[in-house]
C-alpha positions in Angstrom: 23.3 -20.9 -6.9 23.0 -24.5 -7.8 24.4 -25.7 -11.2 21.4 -26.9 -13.4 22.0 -30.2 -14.8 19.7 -31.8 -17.9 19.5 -35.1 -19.2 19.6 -35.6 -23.0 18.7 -38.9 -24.1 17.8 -42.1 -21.3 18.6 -44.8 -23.9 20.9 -46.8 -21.5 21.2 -47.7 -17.7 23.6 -44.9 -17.3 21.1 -41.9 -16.5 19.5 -44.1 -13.2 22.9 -45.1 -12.4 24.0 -41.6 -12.2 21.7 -39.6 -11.3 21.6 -41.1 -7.6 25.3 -40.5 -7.4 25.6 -37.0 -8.3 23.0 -36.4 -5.8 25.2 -38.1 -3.6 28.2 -36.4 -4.2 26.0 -33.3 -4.2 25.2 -34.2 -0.3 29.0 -34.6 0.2 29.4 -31.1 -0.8 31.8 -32.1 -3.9 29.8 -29.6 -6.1 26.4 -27.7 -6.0 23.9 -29.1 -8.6 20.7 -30.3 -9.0 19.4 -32.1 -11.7 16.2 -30.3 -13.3 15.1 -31.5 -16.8 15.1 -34.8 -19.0 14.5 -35.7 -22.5 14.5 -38.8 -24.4 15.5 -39.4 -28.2 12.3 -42.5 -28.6 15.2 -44.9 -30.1 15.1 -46.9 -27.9 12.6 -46.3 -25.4 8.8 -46.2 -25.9 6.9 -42.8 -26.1 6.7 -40.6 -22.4 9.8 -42.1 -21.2 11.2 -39.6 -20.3 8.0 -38.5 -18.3 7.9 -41.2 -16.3 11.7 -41.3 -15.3 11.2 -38.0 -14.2 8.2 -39.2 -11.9 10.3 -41.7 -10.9 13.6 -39.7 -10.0 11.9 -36.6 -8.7 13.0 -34.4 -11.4 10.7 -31.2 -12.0 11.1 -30.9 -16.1 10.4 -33.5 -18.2 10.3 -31.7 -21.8 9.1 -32.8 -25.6 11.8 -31.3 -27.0 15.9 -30.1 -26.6 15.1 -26.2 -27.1 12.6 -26.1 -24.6 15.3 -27.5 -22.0 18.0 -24.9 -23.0 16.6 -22.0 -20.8 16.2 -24.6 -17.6 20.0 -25.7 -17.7 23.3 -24.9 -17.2 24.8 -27.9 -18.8 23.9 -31.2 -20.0 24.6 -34.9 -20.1 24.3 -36.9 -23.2 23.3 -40.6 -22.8 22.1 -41.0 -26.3 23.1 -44.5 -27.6 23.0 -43.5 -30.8 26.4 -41.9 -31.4 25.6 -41.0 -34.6 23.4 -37.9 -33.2 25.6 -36.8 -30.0 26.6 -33.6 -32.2 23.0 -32.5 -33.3 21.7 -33.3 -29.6 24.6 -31.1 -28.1 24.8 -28.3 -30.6 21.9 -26.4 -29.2 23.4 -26.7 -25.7 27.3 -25.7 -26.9 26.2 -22.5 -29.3 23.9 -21.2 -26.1 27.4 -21.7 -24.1 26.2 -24.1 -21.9 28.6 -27.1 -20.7 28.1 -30.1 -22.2 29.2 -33.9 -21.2 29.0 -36.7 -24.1 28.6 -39.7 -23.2 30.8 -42.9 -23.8 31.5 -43.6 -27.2 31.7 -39.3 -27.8 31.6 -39.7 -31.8 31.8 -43.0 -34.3 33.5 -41.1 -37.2 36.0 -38.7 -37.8 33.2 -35.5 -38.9 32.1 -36.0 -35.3 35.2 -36.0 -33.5 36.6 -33.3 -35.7 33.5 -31.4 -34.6 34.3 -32.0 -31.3 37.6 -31.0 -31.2 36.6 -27.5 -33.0 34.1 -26.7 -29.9 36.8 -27.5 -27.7 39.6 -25.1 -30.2 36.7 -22.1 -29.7 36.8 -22.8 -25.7 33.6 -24.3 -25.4 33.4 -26.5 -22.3 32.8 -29.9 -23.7 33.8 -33.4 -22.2 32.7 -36.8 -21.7 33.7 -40.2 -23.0 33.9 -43.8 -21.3 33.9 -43.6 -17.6 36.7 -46.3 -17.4 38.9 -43.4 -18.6 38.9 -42.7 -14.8 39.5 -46.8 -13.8 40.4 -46.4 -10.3 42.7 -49.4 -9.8 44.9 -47.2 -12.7 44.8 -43.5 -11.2 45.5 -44.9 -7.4 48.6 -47.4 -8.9 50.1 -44.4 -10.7 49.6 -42.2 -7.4 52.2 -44.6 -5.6 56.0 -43.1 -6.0 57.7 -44.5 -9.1 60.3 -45.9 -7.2 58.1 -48.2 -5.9 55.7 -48.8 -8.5 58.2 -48.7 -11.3 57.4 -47.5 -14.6 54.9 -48.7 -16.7 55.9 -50.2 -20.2 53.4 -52.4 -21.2 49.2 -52.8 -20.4 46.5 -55.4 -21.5 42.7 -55.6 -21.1 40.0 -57.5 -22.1 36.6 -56.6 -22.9 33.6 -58.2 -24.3 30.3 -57.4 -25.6 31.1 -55.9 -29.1 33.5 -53.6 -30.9 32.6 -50.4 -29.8 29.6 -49.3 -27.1 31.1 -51.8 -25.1 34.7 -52.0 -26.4 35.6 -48.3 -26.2 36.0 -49.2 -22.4 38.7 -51.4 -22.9 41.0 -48.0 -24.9 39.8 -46.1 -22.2 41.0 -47.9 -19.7 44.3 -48.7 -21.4 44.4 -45.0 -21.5 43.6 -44.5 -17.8 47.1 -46.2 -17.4 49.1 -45.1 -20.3 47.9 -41.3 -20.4 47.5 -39.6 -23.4 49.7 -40.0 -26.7 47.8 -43.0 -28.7 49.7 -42.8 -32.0 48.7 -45.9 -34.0 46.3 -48.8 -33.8 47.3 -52.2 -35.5 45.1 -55.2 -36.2 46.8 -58.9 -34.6 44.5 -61.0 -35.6 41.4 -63.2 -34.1 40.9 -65.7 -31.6 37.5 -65.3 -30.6 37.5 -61.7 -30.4 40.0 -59.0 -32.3 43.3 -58.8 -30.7 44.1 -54.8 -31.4 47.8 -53.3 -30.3 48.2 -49.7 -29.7 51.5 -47.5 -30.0 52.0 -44.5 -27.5 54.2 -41.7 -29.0 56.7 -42.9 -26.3 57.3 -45.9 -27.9 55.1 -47.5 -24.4 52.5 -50.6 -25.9 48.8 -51.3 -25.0 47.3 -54.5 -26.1 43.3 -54.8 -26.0 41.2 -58.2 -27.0 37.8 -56.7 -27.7 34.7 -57.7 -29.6 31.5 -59.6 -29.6 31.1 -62.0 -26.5 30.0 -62.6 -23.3 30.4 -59.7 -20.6 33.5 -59.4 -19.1 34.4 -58.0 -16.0 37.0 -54.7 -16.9 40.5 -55.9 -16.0 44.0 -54.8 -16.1 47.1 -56.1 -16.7 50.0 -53.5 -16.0 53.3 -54.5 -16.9 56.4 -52.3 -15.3 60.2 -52.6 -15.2 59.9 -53.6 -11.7 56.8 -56.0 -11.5 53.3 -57.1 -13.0 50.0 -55.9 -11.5 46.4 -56.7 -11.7 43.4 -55.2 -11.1 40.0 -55.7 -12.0 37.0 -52.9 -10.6 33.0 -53.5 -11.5 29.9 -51.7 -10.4 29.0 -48.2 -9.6 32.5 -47.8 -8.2 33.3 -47.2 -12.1 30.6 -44.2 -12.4 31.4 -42.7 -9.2 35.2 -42.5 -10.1 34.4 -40.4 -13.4 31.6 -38.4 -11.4 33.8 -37.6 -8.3 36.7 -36.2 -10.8 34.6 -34.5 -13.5 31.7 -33.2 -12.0 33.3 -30.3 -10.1 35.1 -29.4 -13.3 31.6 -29.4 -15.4 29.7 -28.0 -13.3 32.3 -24.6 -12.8 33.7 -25.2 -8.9 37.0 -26.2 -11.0 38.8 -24.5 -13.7 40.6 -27.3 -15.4 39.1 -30.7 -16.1 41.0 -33.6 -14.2 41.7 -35.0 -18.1 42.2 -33.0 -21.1 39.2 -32.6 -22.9 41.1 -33.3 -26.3 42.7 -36.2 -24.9 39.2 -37.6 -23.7 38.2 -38.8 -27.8 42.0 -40.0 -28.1 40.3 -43.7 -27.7 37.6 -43.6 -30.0 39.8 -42.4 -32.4 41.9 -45.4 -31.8 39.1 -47.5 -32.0 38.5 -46.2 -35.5 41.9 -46.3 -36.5 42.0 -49.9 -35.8 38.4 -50.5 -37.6 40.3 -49.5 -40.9 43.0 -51.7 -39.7 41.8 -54.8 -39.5 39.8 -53.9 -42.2 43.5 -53.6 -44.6 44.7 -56.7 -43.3 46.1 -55.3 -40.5 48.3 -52.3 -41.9 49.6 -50.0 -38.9 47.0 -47.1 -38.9 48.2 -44.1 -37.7 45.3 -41.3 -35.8 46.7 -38.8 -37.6 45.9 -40.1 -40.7 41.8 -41.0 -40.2 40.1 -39.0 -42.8 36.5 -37.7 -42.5 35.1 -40.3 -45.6 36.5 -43.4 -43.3 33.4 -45.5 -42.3 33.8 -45.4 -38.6 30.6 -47.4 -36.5 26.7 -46.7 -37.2 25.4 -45.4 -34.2 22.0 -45.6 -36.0 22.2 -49.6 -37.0 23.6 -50.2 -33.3 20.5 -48.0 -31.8 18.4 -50.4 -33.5 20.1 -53.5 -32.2 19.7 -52.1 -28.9 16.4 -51.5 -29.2 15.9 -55.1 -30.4 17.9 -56.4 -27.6 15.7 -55.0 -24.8 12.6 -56.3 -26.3 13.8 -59.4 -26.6 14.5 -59.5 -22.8 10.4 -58.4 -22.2 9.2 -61.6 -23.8 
């Protein structure tokens, strides 16, 4: 029996970016899943949306609200922009044990990620996060034998846009090099965009320049004690690496998922670890001590910059 997959929120270009390549990967025989039911938040796009994606994708239920979807699926994918509701939009779907996938960034404050990390303590199959968590370039350069690759000590990226939709990718992809361990974040300073170093718990450094600007294309710069490497990867290569890892673990054809799911929020809690850095004048933030009253980012005021942003593109 196929896995049912639904689509919670169509906010972004994500959902008709994806939705082809699971079906590809489908056809490959990767996993059995079809994808049966839609719904759309109305933050960002204009009222029966979600009807007409549907329509347009060939998917059989497109539904007014999320407890009507719940009997149709067997686990959803969360494209809401508006990180500030990814918990309320997967509750439904986590207490009816259904497996759920959050998309990229998975929570913008500590309550959220806490909440989170409690599904994932009571053994609830919950994942997601920034697909660049699966950069390619990274996972096939840490494939090669150490001896010839070397270790890796140090990493940098760049990524533009703004602070956090768009800037979580540059933490994940630091982490698709570095693994998991993030310990602290610490503010650098600014030279166009925030300059933001990160401390593994192995004493290993990742430096990220992130903020508002101009699109970048998502780069690498791996430092090892035998050599320097770059790589640079743009496209729907990046959606199809996460998809080809994680889909046969959300979708039940694998037991364990190809990253711990704990380790999955490890760089938007960095991010927000080096918000209240740089906003303490650039005090050494450790994770462990983000607190559930720290300000983290609005998902509500950036679902309504978004929104503003694609109208202005329709005059």
């Amino acid at each position: 029996m196929r896995f049912r997959i639904g689509l919670v929120g169509l906010c972004t270009s994500h959902p008709e970016a994806w939705v082809p390549i699971i079906r590809e990967l489908v056809s490959e025989g990767l996993f059995e899943a079809e994808i049966v039911a839609a719904w759309d938040s109305g933050e960002t796009r204009p009222p029966g949306f979600a009807r007409e994606f549907c329509e347009r994708f060939a998917i059989p239920h497109a539904v007014d609200n999320l407890e009507e979807m719940i009997p149709l699926v067997d686990g959803v994918i969360v494209h809401t922009t508006n990180w500030d509701r990814h918990m309320e939009q997967a509750a439904p779907f986590v207490s009816a044990g259904k497996a759920v996938y959050i998309d990229k960034p998975i929570a913008g404050n500590m309550r959220d990620a806490n909440r989170y990390l409690d599904w994932l303590a009571q053994g609830r199959k919950v994942t997601g996060g920034s697909v660049l968590r699966y950069f390619r370039p990274a996972r096939e350069f840490l494939a090669l034998p150490e001896t010839e690759r070397g270790k890796v000590r140090t990493a940098y990226t760049a990524v533009g846009v703004d602070d956090f939709n768009y800037g979580i990718h540059g933490y994940a992809i630091l982490a698709s090099i570095l693994g998991p361990g993030i310990v602290s974040a610490r503010y650098l300073g600014e030279s166009n965009q925030k300059q933001i170093m990160l401390q593994w718990k192995d004493g290993r450094v990742g430096l990220l320049t992130a903020g508002k600007s101009a699109w970048l294309p998502f780069n690498l710069t791996v430092v090892t004690d035998r050599n320097v490497k770059q790589f640079a990867e743009n496209g729907n290569a990046i959606y199809s690496a996460m998809l080809r890892e994680v889909m046969p673990f959300f979708t039940g054809k694998m037991d364990t998922p190809p990253v711990p799911s704990a380790a999955l929020i490890e760089p938007e809690l960095a991010a927000m670890a080096a918000k209240v850095s740089w906003n303490s004048g650039g005090r050494e933030i450790f994770l462990t001590d983000l607190r559930n009253d720290d300000p983290g980012f609005d998902g509500t005021q950036f679902a309504r910059e978004y929104l503003r942003a694609r109208l202005a593109q329709k005059k």
